[in-house]
Each structure stands twice: as C-alpha cells, then as structure tokens.
C-alpha positions as CSV (number, residue, x, y, z in Angstrom):
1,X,111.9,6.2,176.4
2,X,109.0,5.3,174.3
3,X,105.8,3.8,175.6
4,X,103.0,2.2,173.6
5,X,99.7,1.6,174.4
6,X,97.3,-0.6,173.4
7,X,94.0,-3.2,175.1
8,X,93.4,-6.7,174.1
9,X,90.9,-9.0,175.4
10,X,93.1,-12.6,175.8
11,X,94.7,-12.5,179.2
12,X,96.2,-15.9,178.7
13,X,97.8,-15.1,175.6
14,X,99.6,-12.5,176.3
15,X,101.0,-13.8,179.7
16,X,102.0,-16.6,177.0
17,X,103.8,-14.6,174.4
18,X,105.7,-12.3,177.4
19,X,107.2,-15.9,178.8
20,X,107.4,-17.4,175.7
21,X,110.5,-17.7,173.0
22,X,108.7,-15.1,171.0
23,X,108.1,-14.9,167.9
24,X,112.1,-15.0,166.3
25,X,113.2,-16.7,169.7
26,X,114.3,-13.3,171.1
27,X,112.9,-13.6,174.9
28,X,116.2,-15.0,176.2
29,X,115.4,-14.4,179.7
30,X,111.7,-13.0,180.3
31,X,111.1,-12.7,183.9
32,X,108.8,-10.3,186.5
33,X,110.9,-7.0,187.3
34,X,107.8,-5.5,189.2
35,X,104.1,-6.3,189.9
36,X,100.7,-5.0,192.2
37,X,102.3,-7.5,194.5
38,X,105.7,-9.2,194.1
39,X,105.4,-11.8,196.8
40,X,102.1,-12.9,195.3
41,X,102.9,-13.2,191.6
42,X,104.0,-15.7,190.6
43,X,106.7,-15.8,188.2
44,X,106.9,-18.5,185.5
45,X,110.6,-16.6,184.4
46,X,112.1,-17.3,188.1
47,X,109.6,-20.5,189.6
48,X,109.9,-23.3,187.3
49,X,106.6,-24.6,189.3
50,X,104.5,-21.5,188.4
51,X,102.8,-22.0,185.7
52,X,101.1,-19.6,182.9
53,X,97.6,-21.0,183.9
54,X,98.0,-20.0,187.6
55,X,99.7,-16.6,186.8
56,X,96.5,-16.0,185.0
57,X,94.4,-17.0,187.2
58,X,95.7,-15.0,189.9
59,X,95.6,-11.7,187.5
60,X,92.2,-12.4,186.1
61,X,90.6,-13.2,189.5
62,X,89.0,-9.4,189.8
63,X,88.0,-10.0,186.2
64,X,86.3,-13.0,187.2
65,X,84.5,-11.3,190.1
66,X,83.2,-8.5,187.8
67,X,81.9,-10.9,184.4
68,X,80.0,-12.8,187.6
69,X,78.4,-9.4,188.5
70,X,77.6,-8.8,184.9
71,X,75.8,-12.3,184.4
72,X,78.8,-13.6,182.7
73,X,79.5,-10.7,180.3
74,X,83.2,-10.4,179.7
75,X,84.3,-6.1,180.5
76,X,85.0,-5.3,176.7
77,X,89.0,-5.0,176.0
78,X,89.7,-5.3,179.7
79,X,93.4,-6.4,178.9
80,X,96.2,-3.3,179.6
81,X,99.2,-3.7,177.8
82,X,102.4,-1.0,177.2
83,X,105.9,-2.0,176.1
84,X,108.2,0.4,177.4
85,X,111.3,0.7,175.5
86,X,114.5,3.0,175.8
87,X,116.1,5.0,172.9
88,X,118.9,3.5,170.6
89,X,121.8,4.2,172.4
90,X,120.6,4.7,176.0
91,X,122.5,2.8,178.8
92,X,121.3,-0.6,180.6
93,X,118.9,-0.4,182.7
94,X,119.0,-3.0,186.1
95,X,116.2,-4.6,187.0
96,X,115.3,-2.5,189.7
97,X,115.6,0.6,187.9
98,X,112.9,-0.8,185.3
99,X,110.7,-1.3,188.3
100,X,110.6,2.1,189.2
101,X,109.6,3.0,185.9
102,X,107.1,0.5,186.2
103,X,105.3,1.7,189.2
104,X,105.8,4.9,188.1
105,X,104.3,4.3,184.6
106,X,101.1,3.1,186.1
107,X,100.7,4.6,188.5
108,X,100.6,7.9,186.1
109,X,98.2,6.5,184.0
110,X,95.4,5.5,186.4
111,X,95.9,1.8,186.7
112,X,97.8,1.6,190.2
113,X,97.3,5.2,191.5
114,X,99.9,5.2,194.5
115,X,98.3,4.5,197.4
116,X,95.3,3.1,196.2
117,X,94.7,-0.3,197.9
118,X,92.0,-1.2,195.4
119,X,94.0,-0.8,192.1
120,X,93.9,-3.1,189.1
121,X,96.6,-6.1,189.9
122,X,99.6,-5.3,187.3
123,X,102.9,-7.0,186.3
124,X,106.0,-6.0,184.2
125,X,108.1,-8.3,182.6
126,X,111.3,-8.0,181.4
127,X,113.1,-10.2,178.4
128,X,115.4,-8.1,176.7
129,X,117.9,-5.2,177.7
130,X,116.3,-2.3,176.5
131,X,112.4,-2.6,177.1
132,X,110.1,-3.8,179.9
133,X,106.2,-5.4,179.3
134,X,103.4,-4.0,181.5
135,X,100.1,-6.1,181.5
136,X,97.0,-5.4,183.9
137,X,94.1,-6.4,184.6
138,X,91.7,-3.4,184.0
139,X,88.9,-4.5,186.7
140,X,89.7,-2.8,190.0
141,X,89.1,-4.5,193.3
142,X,85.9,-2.6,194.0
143,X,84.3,-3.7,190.4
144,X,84.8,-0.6,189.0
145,X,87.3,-0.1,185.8
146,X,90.5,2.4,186.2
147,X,89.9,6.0,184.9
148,X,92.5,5.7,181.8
149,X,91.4,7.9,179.8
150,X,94.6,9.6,178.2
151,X,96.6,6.8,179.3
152,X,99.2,7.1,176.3
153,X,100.0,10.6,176.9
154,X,100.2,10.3,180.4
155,X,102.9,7.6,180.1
156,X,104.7,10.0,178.0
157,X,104.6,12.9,180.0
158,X,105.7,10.1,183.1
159,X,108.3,8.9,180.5
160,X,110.1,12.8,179.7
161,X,110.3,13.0,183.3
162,X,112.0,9.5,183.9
163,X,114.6,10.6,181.1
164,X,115.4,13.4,182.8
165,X,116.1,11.9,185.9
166,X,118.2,8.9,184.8
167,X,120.2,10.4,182.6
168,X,118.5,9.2,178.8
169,X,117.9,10.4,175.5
170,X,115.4,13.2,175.8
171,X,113.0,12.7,173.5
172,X,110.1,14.6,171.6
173,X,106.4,15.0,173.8
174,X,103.5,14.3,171.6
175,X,100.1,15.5,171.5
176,X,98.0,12.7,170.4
177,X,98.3,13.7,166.7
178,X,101.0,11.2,165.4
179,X,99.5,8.3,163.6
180,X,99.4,4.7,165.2
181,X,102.9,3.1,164.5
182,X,102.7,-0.1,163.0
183,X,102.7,-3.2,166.1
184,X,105.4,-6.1,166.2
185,X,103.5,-8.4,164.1
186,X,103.5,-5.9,161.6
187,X,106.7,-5.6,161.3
188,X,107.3,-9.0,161.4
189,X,105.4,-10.0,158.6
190,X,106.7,-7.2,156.5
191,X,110.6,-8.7,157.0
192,X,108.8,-12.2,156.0
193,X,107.8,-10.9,152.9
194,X,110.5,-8.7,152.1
195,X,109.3,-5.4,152.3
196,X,110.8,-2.5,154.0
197,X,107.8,-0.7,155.3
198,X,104.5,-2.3,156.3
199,X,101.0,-2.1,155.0
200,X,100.0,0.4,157.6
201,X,102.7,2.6,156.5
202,X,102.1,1.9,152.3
203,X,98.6,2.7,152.9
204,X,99.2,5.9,154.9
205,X,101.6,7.1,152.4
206,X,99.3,6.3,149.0
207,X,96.8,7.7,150.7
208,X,98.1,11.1,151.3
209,X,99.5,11.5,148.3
210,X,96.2,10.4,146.5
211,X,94.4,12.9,148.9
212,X,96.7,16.0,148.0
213,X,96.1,15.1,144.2
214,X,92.0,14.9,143.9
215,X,89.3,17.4,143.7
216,X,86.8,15.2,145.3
217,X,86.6,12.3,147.9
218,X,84.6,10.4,144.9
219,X,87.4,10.5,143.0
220,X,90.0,9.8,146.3
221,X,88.0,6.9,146.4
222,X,88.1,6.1,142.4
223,X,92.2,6.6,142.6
224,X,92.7,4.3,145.3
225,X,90.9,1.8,144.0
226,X,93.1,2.0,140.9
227,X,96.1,1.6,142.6
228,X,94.9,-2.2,143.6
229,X,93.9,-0.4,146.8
230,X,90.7,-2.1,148.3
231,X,88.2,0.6,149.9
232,X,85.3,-0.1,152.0
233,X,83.0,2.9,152.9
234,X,81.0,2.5,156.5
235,X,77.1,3.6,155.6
236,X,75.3,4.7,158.3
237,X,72.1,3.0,159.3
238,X,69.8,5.8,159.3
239,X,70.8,8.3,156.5
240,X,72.1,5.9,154.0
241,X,75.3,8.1,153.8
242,X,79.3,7.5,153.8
243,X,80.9,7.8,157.1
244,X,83.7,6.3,157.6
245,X,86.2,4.3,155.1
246,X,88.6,1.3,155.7
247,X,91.0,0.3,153.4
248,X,93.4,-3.1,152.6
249,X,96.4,-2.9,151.2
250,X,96.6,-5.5,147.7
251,X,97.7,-9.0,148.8
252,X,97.8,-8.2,153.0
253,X,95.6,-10.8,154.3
254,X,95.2,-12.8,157.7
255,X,93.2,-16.0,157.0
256,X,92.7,-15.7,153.4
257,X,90.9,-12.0,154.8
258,X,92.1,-8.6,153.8
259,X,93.4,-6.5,156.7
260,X,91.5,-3.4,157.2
261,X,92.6,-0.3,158.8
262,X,90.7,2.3,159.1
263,X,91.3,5.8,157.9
264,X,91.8,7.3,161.2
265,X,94.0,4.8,162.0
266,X,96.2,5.4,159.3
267,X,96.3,9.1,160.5
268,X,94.6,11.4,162.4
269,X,93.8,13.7,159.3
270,X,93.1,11.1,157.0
271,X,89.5,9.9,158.8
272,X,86.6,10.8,156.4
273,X,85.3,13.9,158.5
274,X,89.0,15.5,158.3
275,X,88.8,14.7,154.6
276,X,85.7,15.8,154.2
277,X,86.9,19.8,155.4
278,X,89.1,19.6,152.5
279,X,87.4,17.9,149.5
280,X,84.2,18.1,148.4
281,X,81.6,15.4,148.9
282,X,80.2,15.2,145.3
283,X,82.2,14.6,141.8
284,X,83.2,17.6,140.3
285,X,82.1,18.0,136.7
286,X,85.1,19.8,135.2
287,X,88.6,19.6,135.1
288,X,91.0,22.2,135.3
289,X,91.3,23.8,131.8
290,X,94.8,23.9,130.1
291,X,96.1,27.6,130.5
292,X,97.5,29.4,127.7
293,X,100.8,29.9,129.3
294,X,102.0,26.1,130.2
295,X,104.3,27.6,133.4
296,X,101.4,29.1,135.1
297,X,100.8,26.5,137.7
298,X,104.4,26.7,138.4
299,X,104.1,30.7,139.1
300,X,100.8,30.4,141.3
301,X,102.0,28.0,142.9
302,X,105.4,29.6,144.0
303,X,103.5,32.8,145.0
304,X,100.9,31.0,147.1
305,X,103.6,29.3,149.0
306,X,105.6,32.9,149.7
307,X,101.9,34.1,150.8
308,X,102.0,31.3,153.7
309,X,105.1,32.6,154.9
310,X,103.6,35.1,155.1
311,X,101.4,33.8,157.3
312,X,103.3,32.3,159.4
313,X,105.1,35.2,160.2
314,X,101.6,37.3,161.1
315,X,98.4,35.2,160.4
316,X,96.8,33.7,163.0
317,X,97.4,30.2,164.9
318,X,94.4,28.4,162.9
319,X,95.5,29.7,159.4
320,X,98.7,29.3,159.7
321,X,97.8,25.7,160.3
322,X,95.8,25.3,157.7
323,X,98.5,26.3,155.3
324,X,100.9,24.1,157.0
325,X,98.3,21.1,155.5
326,X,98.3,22.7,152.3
327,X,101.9,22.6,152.0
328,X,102.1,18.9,152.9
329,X,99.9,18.3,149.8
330,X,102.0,20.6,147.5
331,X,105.4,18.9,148.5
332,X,103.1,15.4,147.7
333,X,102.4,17.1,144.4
334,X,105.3,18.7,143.5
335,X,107.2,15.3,143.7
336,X,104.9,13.8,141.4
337,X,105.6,15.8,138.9
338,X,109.2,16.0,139.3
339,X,111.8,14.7,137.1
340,X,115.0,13.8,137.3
341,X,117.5,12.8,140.8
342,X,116.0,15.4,143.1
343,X,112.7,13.4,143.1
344,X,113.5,10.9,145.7
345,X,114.2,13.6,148.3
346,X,111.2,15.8,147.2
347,X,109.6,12.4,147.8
348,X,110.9,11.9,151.3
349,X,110.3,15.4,152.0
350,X,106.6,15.2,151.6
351,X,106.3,11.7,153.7
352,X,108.5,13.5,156.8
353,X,106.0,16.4,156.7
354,X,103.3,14.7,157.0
355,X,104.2,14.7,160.5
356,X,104.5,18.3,160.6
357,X,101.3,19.3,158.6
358,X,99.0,18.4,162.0
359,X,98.9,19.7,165.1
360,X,96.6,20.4,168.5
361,X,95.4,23.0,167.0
362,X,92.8,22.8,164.7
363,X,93.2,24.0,161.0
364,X,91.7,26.8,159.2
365,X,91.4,24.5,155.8
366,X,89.2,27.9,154.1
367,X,92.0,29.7,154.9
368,X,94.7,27.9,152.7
369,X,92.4,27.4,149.6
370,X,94.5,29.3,147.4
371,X,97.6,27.2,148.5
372,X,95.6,23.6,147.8
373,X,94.0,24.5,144.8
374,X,97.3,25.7,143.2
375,X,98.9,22.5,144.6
376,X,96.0,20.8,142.8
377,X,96.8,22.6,139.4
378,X,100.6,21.2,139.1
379,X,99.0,17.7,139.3
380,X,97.4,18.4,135.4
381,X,100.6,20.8,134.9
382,X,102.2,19.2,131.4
383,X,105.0,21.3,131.5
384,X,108.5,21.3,133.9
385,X,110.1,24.8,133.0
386,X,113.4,23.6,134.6
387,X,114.1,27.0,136.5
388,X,110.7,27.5,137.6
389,X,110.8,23.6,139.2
390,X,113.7,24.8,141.3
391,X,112.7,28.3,141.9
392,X,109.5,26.6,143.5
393,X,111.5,24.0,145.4
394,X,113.8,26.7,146.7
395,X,110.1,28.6,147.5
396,X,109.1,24.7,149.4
397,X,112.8,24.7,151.7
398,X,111.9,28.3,152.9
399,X,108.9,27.5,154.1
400,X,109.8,24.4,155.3
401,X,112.4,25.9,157.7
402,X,109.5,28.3,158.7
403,X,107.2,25.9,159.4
404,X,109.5,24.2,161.9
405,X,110.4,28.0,163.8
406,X,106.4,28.3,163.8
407,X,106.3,25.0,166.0
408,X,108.9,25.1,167.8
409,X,107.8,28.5,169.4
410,X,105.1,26.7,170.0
411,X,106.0,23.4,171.6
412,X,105.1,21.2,169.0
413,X,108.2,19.1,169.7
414,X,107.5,16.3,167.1
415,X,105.9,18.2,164.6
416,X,109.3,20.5,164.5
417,X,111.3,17.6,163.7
418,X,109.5,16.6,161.1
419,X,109.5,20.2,159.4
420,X,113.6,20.6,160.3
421,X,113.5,16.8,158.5
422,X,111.4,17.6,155.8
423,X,114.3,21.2,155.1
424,X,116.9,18.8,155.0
425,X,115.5,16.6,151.8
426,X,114.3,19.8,150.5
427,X,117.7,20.9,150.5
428,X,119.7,18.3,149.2
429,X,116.8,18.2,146.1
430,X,117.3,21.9,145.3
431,X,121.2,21.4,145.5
432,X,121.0,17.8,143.2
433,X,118.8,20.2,140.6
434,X,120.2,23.4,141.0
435,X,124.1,23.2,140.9
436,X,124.3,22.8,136.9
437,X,122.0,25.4,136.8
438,X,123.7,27.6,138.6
439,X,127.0,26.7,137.0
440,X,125.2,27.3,133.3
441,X,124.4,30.9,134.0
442,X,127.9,31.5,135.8
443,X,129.3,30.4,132.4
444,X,127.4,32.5,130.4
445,X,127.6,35.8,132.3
446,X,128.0,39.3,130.7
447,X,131.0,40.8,130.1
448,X,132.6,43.3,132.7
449,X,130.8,46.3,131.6
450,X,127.3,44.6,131.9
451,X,128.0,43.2,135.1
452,X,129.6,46.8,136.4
453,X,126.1,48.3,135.3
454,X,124.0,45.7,137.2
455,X,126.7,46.3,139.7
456,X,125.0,49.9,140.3
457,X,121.6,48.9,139.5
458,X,122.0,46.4,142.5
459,X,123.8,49.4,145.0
460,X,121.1,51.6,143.9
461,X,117.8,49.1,144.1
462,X,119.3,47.6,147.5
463,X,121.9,49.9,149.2
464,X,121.9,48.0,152.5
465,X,122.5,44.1,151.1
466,X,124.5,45.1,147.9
467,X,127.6,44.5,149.5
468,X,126.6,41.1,150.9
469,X,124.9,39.8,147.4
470,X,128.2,40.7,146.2
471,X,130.2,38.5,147.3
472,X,127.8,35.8,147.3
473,X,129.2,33.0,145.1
474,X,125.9,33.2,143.0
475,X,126.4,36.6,141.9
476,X,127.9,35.6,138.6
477,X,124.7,33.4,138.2
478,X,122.5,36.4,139.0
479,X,123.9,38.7,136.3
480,X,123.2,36.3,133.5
481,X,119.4,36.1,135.0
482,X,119.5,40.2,135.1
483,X,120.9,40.4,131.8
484,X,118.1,38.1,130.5
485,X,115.3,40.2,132.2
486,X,116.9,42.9,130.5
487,X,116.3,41.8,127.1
488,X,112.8,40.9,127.8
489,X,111.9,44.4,128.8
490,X,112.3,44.6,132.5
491,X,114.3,47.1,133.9
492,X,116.7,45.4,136.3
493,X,117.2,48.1,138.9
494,X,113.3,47.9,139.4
495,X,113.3,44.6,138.9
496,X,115.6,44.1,142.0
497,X,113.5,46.2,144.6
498,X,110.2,44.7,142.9
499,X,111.7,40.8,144.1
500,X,113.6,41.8,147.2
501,X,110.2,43.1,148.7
502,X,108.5,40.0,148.7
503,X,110.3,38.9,151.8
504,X,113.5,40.3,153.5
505,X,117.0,38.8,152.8
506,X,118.5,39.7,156.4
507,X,118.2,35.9,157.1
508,X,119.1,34.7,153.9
509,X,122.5,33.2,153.6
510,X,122.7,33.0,149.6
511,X,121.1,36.6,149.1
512,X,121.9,36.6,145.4
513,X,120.7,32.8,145.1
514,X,117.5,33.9,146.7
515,X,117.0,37.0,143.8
516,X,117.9,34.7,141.5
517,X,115.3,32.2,141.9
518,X,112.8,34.8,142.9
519,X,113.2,36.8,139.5
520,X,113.1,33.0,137.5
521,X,109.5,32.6,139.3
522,X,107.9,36.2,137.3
523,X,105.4,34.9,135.7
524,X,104.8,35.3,131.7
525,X,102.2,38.2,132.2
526,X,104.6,40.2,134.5
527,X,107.3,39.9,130.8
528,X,104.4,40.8,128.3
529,X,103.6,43.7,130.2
530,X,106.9,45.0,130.5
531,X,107.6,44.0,127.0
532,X,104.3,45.9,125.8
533,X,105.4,48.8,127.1
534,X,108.9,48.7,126.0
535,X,107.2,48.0,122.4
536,X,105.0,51.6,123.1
537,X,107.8,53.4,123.8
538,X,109.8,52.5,120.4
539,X,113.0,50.7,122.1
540,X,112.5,46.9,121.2
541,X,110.4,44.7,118.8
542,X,111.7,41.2,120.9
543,X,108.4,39.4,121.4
544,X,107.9,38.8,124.9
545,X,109.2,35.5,126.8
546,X,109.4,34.4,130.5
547,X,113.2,34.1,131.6
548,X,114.0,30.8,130.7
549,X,116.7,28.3,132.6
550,X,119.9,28.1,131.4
551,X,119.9,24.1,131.3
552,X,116.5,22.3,131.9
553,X,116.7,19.2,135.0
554,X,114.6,17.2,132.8
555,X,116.8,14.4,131.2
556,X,113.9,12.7,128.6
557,X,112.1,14.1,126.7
558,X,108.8,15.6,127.5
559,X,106.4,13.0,128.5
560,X,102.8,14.3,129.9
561,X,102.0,13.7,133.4
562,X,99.9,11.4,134.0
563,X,97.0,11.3,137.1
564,X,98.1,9.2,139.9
C-alpha cells in the first residue's frame, strides 16, 4: 500500500479532477468512501444535486474564516492531497474497508487526530479499485494549521501496519531518502510523447552518471549542458555565490516554458550542498595523466572496491556509507566504458543502486576517496584488458551482494532491494562476458602432469578449500590462468595463498572462479617484480607481461573513450 503526498493551493480543482472523467476517462465511478463528516459532505459521485461548487464551499469554509483573519492573505499551499493505492496484485478492497484506511491514514498524520473535534474537514474519494483520493483542508477549526510535519512517513508507517492487518503485500518502509517519483501528469505526458521514462527520471539518471564522471561541479555543470541539458544555478543575494541548481530536460516544456526541477528534487544526494561534499567547487587545472601501464585504472580500481568490503565487514556505519556512494559512481563509470552485451545490465545496475547508495545515515564521503577517484580514472581509461573488465565486474557483484547484507542488518528495507537488484544485473553481465572466457581457458588447459602439479600447489597453498576448488567446474579454467602466471615468473603455490588472503572463500560458491578472476586482477608491477627476480636468479629471460585474457569481450576494434 503506497501513499503519496503532496500540497496544492486550488481547492476547486482538485475536487474537479477527483469527480471528473480524468484525464484518459479512467474515473468510472468516483464517489466519497469517507469524510470529517459523512452526513455533511456532500457527494457530487452519489447526489446528482450536489455540486463541485458547494462541495467546495463546504471544505474551504475554515479556509475562508482564517484568509479573513489574515486580511485576505490566502495560508500558502493549504490544499492536502495523498492518493493511496494498493500493490499489483493485492485483493479488492470494499468501500468500507477504504474508509478505515482513510481515517486511519489521517488521523496518523496529524490532519484528523482521533478525537479531535477541531480537526481540518477531510474527504476520500474513491474512483478506481485499487486506490482511494484523500483531500483536506489544512486550516483547523480553531485557525491554527495541522502539525504535519513528517506526514509522508507517517502514512507509511500507518500503511505497513494496515498491510499487515488486512492481509496485503508487505512492502518496503522508507526513510525519506528515495527521490520524488514522477506525479500522474508526468507520466501522462511521457506515454503522449512516446517515451518510456519521464523527464524527472532522464534528468536524475544523466545527472548521476555525469556526477560520478567529473572532477569538479564546474565541469558537472559544463557536461550537462553539453548533453542539451539546460542548467540554471540559484545565486544568493548577499554573497554573489552558487547555491542551488535547477535543471530542464531538452524539449520538456509547459507553455512554451522549460520545466525545472530542482536538484534535490531529482534526488536527495544530487542538491548542490550534497554535491558539493564530493566535488570540488573550483575547475581543476589538470587532467589525469596517461599511466605507463594502460590496465592500471582497471587494477586500482578492482583493489579499492575489495578495500570497501572490507569495510563493510569492520569499518564504521559512516564509512561504510560513504563507500556505498562511491560504488554507485563506479558501477555509473564502469558501464561507460564497457563494451560489448554486458553493458546494458552494467547500465541497469548502476540506475537500481542508485537507490541503495543513500541512506539515514550520513556519509563519510573523505572516507571513500580512494574508491571515487579510481572510479574517476576508468572514465579517461583508453584501454579494456578483457579479463581485467570482468575480473572488476566480478569485484562490483561481490560487493553488491555485501552492500545489501550491510542494509539489511540494518533496516534499510528499500535500500536492500535496490542492492539485491543491482547483484542480479551484475550477475547476468559477468555471466554474458565471462562464459567464453571461461570456456577459452578450459580449452587451452595444461596437460595432465601440469595440472597434477598445480594440483599440489593448490592442496599445499590452501589445504582446507582444495578439495572444494576442485571440483568446481572452473578448475580447468584456473589451471590455464596458473600456468600463465607461471611463465611470467610467479610462483603459483604462493601465488594462491597471496590471492585467497584478500578475502575468505568459505562463502564463495565458485571458489576457483573467484582465484581465477582474483589472480587476472595482479597488476603489471606485481609480474615485473616477479619477473625481475626470476631474471636475477638465472631461470628466465621472458620479458614481463600481465596475464592476459584468453579471448577479449571487445567485439570492434579499439576505439578511445570518449568524456561523457
């Protein structure tokens, strides 16, 4: 059961629009279900002779009392209005049952405490099966205005407990963190122009994604306005200074206008101040300088995110959160510069966790610089090493599934969804880019003997999960890997007790999938070194290389990325 919301200032219209056809004639039978007093309301669904003009006269007549008082100025956005609707699939509700959620549903959030004789006069109208209309007044009788404050999250703690009781879909609490969802009218002028998502939601996503990308808020503003994005900046009056941003999405207008929506209203973490804890205020006068080794963004990137699972595991509740943001702009970048099928659900992955990446508790944004600035780096990354793109996506799903444990165990009902959402897309891109890979290096694994020696080197390195690595289907795939590392210098044995330390494998239900990817992710530096001292020691002259993929996931050739 979801409730919504919102104030207006047009009593009339609304009371016109709740009776009316609607707006795709779908108000087949609007009537009154339940109101501050039903034998005095009027009902213009049920009494042909009541009209929408004496309806709202009798709810505005408190209003009218208090603009007198006031010298005939109107109490600002003094219209209350909350759809409440049930969950796909719920059962029919009668009448009378949607009247006790009614009263229920204001009286819970202050605008007709039970009891109270002096309460703001309310209706709720009904006009479809599966949601109910609740308009009020918000001038109580004694001139004063209803103590609302909280009023959305009330209804929706009033609404888990009406689920409960009648038998519905239980459905997530929130903790006024989730951004607004886009209204009716919205949606409705999305369908007319054929789009499946509205301008609210485009906005929202282009600007996360531009937001995870930058270095600066100078140049988030500069990138947005490149997309065809328009961007206007709220200067104060005193300081001369930015703060605040709206922005209008290209071609939404109302009235020849563009729409505006602020950035707060797009998301809780996307207002200017929240922006501002992550990006600097004032252009940056470098770019990130090419590295010699092309995969290094790839490597740092893939250890910074085993670092915050770290911390989610044993860092506190404010750094872990702060990492949790970091990660939502990594899986924004790390789609960008994707190629191949997998994309679309690294895509989908990052817009689900936006959900996930905020929470009541505040973030420790200092905390999770390493994570964002190696996020930033893969943006200006010109190179896709194949492996080391699924080795980090494998990295991503891991922490994913973390992140939702770390909310769940704390109550973050929504934000755990969103993570458990955001696993499954990660999943389904890792398998989509990392099935012919796997299947290249079963192909081309040792022969017997090899495999027998990496056999020992695996009972001896890890005693306790040899047995399960085993029989893991990937274990074929793991020798070829092993066998690679060998010739680069690495000494497999060590090798394997080097990458099974950096997190356990108890939980792991690939365990020779996981080594696998995790000895793909060593960086260059790790294979010079060992291939230096190899050299030292008289028993190669192989010049050093990283362990490369057995197939790249890149299917054209390579193009350079280019900034969003």
């Amino acid at each position: 059961m979801v409730p919504d919301v919102s104030t207006g200032s047009s009593t009339l219209g609304l009371i016109n629009y709740l009776f009316g056809k609607g707006r795709r004639d779908e108000h087949t039978d609007p009537h009154i279900v339940a109101a501050w007093d039903m034998a005095g309301a009027p009902d213009p669904g049920r009494d042909p002779t009541a009209t929408y003009t004496q309806l709202a006269r009798r709810l505005d007549h408190h209003v009218d009392l208090r603009t007198r008082e006031l010298g005939g100025k109107q109490p600002p956005q003094h219209v209350w209005h909350c759809p409440v609707r049930t969950a796909p699939g719920d059962r029919y509700l009668t009448d009378a049952e949607w009247a006790e959620v009614a009263r229920r549903v204001v009286a819970a959030t202050g605008i007709a405490p039970e009891g109270d004789d002096k309460a703001c006069r309310w209706i709720a109208v009904r006009h479809a099966d599966d949601h109910i209309h609740l308009m009020a007044t918000t001038v109580r009788a004694d001139g004063r205005r209803p103590r609302t404050n909280r009023d959305g999250w009330r209804a929706q703690l009033e609404c888990r407990k009406i689920e409960a009781e009648f038998g519905l879909r239980r459905l997530k609490s929130g903790d006024l963190t989730a951004p607004r969802t886009p209204t009716g009218a919205e949606r409705a002028k999305a369908e007319r122009q054929g789009r499946e998502e509205t301008a609210r939601e485009w906005l929202r996503e282009q600007a996360y994604a531009v937001a995870a990308a930058v270095r600066s808020i100078d140049e988030y503003f500069t990138v947005l306005r490149s997309l065809g994005i328009q961007v206007r900046p709220r200067i104060g009056p005193e300081t001369g200074e930015v703060t605040g941003y709206s922005l209008a999405a290209p071609g939404d207008t109302a009235n020849g206008e563009p729409v505006w929506y602020g950035g707060s209203k797009l998301a809780p973490d996307l207002s200017y101040n929240r922006l501002r804890e992550r990006l600097p205020t004032q252009v940056l006068a470098e770019r990130p300088q090419p590295v010699v080794d092309p995969a290094e963004p790839w490597h740092r990137t893939e250890t910074a995110i085993r670092r915050a699972h770290a911390v989610l595991d044993s860092g506190g509740d404010a750094v872990a959160q702060g990492h949790l943001d970091a990660f939502g702009d990594t899986l924004h970048n790390l789609a960008l510069v994707s190629h191949g099928s997998h994309r679309a659900e690294l895509q989908a992955a990052a817009q689900v966790f936006n959900r996930a990446r905020r929470s009541a508790i505040r973030a420790d944004h200092q905390a999770a610089t390493a994570l964002r600035e190696a996020a930033k780096e893969l943006v200006y990354a010109r190179h896709d090493p194949g492996g080391l793109t699924i080795a980090l996506i494998f990295a991503a799903l891991q922490l994913a599934r973390a992140a939702a444990k770390w909310h769940e165990q704390r109550g973050h009902e929504q934000q755990a969804t969103a993570a458990e959402q955001a696993f499954r897309h990660l999943q389904a891109g890792y398998q989509d880019a990392a099935a012919p890979v796997l299947a290249d290096l079963t192909r081309r694994a040792p022969r017997a003997t090899t495999i027998s020696r990496f056999e020992q080197d695996l009972r001896a390195a890890l005693p306790d999960q040899a047995d399960r690595i085993l029989v893991d289907p990937a274990w074929p795939a793991l020798t070829t890997t092993l066998a690679r590392a060998e010739t680069a210098g690495h000494n497999p044995r060590r090798l394997l007790a080097e990458v099974a330390a950096q997190r356990e494998l108890d939980t792991a239900e690939r365990p020779a999938e996981v080594l696998n990817w995790r000895i793909s992710a060593q960086p260059n530096r790790r294979m010079q070194g060992a291939r230096r001292r190899s050299t030292v020691s008289g028993t190669s002259s192989i010049s050093a290389t990283s362990i490369p993929p057995a197939t790249s996931v890149r299917t054209k050739p390579e193009e350079p990325n280019r900034h969003r």
